[in-house]
N, C-alpha and C positions, 0 to 999 in steps of 0.2 A: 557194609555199604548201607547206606542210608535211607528212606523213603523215598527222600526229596532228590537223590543222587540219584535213585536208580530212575525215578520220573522224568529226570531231565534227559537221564540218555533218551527214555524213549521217547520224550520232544525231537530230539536232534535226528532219533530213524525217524519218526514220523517225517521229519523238514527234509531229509535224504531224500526219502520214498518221494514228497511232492514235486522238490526240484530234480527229483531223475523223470516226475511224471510230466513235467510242466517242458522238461527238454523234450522228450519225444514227442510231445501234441505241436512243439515248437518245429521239430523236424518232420512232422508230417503235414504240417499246415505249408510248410518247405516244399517238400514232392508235388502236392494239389496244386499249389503255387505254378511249379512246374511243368507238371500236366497240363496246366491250363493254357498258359505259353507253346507249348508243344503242338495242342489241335489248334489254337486261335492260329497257328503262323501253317499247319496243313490243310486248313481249311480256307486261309487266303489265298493258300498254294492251288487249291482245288478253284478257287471263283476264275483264275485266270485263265484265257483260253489262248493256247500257244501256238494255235494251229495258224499255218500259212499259207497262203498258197504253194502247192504241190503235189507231188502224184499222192495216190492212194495209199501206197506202203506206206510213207510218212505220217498219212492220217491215221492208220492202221495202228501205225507202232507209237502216235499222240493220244490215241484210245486207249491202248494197252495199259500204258503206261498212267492216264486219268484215272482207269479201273483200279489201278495198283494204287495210287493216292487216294480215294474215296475207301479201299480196305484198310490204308493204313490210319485212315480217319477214323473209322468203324473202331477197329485196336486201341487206337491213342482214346477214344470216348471210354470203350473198356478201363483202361489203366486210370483214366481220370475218374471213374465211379469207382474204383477200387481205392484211387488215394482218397477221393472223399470220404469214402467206409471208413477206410484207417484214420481219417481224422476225425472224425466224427468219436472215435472208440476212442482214441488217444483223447480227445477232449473229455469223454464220461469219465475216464481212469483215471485224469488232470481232477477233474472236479471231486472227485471220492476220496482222491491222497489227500486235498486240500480240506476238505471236509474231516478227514480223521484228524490230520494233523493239529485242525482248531481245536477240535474239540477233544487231544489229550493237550491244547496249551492252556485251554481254560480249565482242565483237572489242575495242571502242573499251578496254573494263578493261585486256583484258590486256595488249594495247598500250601504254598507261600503266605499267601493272608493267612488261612488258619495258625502257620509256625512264626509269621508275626505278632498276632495276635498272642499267642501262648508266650512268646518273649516279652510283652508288653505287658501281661497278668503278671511272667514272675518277677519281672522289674518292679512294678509296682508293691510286689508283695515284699521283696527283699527291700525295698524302702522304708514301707509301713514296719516290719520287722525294726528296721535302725530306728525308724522314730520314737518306734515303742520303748525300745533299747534306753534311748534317749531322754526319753519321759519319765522311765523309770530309775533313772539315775537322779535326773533332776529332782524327783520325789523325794532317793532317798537321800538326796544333799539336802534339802528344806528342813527333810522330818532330823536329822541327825545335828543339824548345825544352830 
């Protein structure tokens, strides 16, 4: 296997690694998303007051029951700084894969120019060869004939 063979596989895991990294920042920007939605709709759930006129158990168990949505507010805030962690991380390990991967595609470039370039020296030189070839014939037709 080759130089330039075995470089490019390691372009394609580098491009692997990025786009499996770029999925989960993709899927955790998902969840945050989510989260977000979650408190914004317990938290409008929290601004209303449902209470009506009625005895006191009613109010009682309208309390209870407000206390149990301002905890489950508290919660859903938790689980939303935790997706924002996780995206946050998923974002730095998006930018790192991204980051490696350029930079074995600008080895793998220059590489190619170098094996360009070395094709394009021996081109040249198996020309100059012929034309020499060439010249030396025509010589020795001049000098013999």
């Amino acid at each position: 296997m080759s130089a330039k063979q075995r470089l490019d596989l390691v372009v394609e895991v580098k491009e692997r690694d990025e786009d499996a990294a770029t999925d989960a920042w993709r899927a955790a920007a998902a969840v945050t998303r989510t989260r977000e939605a979650e408190l914004a709709s317990l938290r409008a759930a929290s601004a209303q007051d449902g209470r009506q006129r009625s005895d006191a158990y009613e109010w009682e168990l309208g309390d209870r029951a407000h206390a149990r949505l301002l905890e489950d507010i508290r919660q859903a805030e938790g689980r939303l700084d935790q997706a924002v962690k996780s995206e946050a991380a998923a974002r730095e390990r998006m930018a790192a894969a991204h980051k490696a991967a350029e930079a074995v595609r600008r080895v793998a470039e220059a590489r190619r120019e170098e094996a360009r370039q070395e094709e394009d020296r021996a081109e040249r030189k198996a020309m100059d060869e012929v034309a020499m070839q060439k010249a030396a014939r025509k010589r020795q037709e001049g000098q013999g004939g």
